[in-house]
C-alpha positions as CSV (number, residue, x, y, z in Angstrom):
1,X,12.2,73.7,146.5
2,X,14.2,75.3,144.0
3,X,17.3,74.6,145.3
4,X,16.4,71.1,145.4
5,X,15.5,71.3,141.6
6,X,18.7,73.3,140.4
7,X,21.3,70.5,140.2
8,X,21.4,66.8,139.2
9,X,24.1,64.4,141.6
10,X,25.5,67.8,142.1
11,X,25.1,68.9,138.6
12,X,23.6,72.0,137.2
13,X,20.2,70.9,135.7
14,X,21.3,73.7,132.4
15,X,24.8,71.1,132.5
16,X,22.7,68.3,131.9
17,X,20.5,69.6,129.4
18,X,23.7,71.2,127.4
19,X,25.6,67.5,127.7
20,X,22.1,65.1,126.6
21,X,21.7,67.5,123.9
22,X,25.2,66.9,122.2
23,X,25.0,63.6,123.3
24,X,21.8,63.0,120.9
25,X,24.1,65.1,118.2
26,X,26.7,62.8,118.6
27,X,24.1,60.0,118.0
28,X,22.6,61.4,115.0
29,X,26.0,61.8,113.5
30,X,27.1,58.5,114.0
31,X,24.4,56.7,112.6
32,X,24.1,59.2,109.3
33,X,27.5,57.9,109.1
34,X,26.9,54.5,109.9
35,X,27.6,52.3,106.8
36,X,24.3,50.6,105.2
37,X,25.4,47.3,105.7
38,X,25.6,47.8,109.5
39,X,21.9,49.1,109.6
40,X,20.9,46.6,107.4
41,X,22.5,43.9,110.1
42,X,20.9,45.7,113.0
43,X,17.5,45.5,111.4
44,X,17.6,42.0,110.3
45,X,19.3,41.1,113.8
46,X,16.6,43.3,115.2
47,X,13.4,41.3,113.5
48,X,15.0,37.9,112.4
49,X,11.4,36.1,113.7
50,X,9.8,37.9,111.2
51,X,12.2,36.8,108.1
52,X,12.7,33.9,109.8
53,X,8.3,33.0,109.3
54,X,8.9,34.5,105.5
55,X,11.0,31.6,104.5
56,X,8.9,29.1,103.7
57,X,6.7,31.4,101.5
58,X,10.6,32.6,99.7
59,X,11.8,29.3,99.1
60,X,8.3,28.0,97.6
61,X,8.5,31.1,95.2
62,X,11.9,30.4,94.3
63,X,11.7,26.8,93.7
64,X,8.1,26.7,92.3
65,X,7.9,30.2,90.2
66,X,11.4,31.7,89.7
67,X,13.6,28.6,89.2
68,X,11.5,27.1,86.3
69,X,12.2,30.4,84.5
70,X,15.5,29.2,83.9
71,X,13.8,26.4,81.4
72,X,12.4,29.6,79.2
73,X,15.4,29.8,77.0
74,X,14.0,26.4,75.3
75,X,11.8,28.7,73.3
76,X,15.5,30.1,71.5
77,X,16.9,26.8,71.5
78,X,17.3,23.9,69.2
79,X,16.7,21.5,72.4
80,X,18.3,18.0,72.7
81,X,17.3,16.1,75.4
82,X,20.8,14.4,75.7
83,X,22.3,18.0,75.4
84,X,20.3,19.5,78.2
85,X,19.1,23.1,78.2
86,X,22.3,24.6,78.4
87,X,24.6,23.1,75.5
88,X,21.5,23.6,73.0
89,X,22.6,25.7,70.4
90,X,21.0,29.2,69.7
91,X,18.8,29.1,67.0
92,X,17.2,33.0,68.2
93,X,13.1,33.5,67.0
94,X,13.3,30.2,64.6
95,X,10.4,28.9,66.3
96,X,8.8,31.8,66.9
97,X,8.9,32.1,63.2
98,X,7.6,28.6,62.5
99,X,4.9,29.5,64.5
100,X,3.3,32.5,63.7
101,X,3.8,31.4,59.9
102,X,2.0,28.5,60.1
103,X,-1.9,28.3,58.8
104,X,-3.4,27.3,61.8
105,X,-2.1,29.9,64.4
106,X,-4.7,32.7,63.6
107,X,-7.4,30.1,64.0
108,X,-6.0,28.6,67.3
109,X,-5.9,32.7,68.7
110,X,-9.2,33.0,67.6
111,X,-10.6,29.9,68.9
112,X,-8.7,30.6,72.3
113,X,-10.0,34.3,72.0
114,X,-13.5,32.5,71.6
115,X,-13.2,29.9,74.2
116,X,-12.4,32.7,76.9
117,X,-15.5,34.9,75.8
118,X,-17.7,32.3,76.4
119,X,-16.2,31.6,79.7
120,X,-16.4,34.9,80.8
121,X,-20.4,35.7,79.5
122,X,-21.0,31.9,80.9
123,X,-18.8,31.2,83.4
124,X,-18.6,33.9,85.5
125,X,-21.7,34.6,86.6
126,X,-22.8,30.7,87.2
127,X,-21.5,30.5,90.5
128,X,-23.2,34.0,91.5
129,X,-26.2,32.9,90.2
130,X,-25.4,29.2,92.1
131,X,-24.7,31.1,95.3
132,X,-28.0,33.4,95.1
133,X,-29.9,30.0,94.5
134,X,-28.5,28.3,98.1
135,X,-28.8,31.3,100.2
136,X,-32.6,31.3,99.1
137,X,-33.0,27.4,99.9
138,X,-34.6,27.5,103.4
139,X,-34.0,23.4,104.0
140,X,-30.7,22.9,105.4
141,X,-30.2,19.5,104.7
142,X,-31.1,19.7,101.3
143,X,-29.1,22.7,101.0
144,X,-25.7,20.6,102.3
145,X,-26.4,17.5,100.0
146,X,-26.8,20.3,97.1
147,X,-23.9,22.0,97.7
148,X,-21.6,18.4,98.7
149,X,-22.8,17.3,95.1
150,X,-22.0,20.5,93.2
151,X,-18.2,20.7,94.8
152,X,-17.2,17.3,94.0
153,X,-16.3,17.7,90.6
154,X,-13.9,20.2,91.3
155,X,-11.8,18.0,93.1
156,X,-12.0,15.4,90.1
157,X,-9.1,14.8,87.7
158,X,-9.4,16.4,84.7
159,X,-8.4,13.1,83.1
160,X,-11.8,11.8,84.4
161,X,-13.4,14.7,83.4
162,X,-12.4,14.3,79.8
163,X,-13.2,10.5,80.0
164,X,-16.9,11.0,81.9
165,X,-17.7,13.5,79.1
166,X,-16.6,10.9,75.9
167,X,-18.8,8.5,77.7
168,X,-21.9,10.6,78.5
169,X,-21.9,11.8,74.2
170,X,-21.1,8.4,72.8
171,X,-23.2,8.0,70.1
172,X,-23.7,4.6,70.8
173,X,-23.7,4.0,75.0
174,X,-24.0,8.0,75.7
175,X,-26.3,9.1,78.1
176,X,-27.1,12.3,75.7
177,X,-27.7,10.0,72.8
178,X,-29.6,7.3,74.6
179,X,-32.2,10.4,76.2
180,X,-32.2,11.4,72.2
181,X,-33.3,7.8,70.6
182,X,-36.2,8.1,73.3
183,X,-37.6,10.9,71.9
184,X,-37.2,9.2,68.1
185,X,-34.2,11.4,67.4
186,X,-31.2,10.5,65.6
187,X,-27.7,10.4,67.3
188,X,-25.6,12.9,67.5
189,X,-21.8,12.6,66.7
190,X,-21.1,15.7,69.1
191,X,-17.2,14.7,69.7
192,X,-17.2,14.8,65.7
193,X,-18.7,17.9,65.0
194,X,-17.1,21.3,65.5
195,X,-19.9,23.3,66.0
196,X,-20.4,21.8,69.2
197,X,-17.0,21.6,70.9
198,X,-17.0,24.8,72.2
199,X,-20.3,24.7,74.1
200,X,-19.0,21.1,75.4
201,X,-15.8,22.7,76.0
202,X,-17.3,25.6,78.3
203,X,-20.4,23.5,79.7
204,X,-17.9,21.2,81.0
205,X,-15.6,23.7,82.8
206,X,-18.8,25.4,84.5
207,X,-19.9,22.1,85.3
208,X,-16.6,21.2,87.6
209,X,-16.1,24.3,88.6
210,X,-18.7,26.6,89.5
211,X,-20.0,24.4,92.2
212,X,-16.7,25.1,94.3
213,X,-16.7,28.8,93.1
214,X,-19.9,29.5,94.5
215,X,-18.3,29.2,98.0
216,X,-16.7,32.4,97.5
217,X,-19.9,34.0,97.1
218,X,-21.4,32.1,99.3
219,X,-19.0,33.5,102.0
220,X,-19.6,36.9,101.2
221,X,-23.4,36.4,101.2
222,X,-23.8,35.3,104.8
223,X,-21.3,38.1,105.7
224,X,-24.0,40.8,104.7
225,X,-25.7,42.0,107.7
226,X,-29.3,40.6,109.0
227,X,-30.5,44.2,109.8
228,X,-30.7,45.4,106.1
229,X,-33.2,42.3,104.9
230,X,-35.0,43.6,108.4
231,X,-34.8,47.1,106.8
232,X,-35.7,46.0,103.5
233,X,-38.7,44.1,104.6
234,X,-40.2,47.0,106.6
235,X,-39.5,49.6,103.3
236,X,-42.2,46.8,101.6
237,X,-39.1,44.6,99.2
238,X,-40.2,41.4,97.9
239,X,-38.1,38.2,98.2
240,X,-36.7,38.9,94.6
241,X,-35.8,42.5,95.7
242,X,-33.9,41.5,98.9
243,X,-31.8,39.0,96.8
């Protein structure tokens, strides 16, 4: 038995072991030596199906998000549209200068500041709260119709948006105004007054939107396990309490 195991096709086993060793040495040399290039080629050669299903996703980034970048150096130009972007002269922070010299930029930030503190303390937590108030609906049907109701605006143009809300506070035909002269009030010129664009401004934007945004939550809802409201139940939680 051991004379059967001491050689290899007639070779020492130790002749072997001495030869694969400095044959794997030989390896590691070559490749530490091996230009980058040529292990860059052998990688890409080696997983080309995977670079080859990241292409799409490449080309959309650089034709959609990296090539319109180019069109940024209008901001340091004195742009003619029969000049094009690149034969513009150079007119450096000029408009940047116009800009933040000009009376109406601090109120423009802070309106815009304003605008997206509302939407955050408003916004955000409507279509939580929109979510929370399906999941507790127990008929289905009127569940669906709810919900196909509440997503449509989202899908809307928010040229029709704009032209749905001039018409619902008209202060002649407006549905706001009309509800308003029913209960002996006078009309409101809300379009007019600036005291009440920004809650028309952030009403409107929850309106189209948090209907569709609610599916998010809605998702993550039915992804909680049955077992804990089973648990909860049993430990003596209300309805309110297991929501």
């Amino acid at each position: 038995m051991a004379d059967r195991n001491s050689d290899v096709g007639g070779i020492p086993i130790e002749e072997v072991v001495v030869e694969a060793g400095e044959a794997l040495r030989e390896d590691a040399k070559t490749s530490s030596v091996e230009p980058s290039w040529v292990r860059l080629y052998d990688h890409f050669r080696r997983e080309w199906q995977i670079y080859l299903m990241l292409l799409p996703t490449i080309v959309w980034f650089v034709v959609f998000l990296y090539k319109p970048m180019y069109g940024l150096q209008i901001a340091f130009k004195d742009y003619s549209i029969f000049r094009g972007v690149a034969n513009s002269p150079w007119i450096g922070w000029e408009h940047f200068q116009t800009l933040f010299s000009n009376d109406s930029f601090l109120r423009a930030v802070r309106n815009t500041v304003t605008i997206s503190f509302y939407n955050l303390l408003f916004g955000f937590p409507a279509p939580i709260i929109l979510a929370l108030m399906f999941n507790e609906v127990l008929n289905a049907t009127y569940t669906r119709t709810t919900q196909t109701i509440v997503y449509l605006p989202h899908f809307i143009s928010s040229v029709i948006i704009a032209g749905i809300v001039i018409t619902a506070f008209s202060p002649t035909v407006g549905v706001i105004n009309t509800v308003l002269g029913w209960l002996g009030m006078d009309s409101i010129y809300f379009l007019t007054q600036p005291e009440w664009f920004r809650p028309i401004f952030v009403g409107t934007g929850i309106w189209q939107e948090a209907g569709f945004g609610s599916i998010v939550f809605l998702a993550a809802i039915a992804g909680v396990n049955p077992s804990l409201y089973e648990s909860a139940v049993v430990d003596g939680a209300n309805r309110w309490q297991m929501m």
